[in-house]
C-alpha positions in Angstrom: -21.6 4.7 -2.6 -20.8 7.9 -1.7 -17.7 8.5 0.3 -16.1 11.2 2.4 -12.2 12.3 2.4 -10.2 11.0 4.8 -8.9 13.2 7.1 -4.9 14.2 6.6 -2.5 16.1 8.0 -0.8 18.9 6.3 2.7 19.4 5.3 3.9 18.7 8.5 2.1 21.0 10.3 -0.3 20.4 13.1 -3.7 21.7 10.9 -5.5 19.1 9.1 -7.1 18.7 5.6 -9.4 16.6 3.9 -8.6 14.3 0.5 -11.4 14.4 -2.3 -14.5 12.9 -2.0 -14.8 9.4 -4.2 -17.4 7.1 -5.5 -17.6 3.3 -5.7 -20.4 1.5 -7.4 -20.9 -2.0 -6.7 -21.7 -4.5 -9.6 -22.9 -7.5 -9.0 -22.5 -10.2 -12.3 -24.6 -12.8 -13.5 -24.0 -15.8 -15.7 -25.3 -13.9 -18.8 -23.8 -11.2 -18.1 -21.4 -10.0 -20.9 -17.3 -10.6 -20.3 -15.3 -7.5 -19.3 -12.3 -6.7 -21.9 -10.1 -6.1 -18.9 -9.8 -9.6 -17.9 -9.9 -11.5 -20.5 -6.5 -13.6 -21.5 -5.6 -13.6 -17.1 
């Protein structure tokens, strides 16, 4: 997914900026899947 910046204000001022643009990906697992380093030993 593709996402927008949200919408901020700026130093105190009364103009407004935007943050950067991210990405998310969504990953869905199934019971072959391979174990991710990260979380193993929680």
């Amino acid at each position: 997914m593709n996402l927008d910046g949200k919408k901020k204000r700026a130093r105190g001022s009364m103009k407004y900026g935007r943050t950067s643009k991210t990405k998310k990906a969504i990953v869905q697992l199934t019971a072959d899947s391979a174990d991710i380093e990260i979380f193993e030993g929680l």
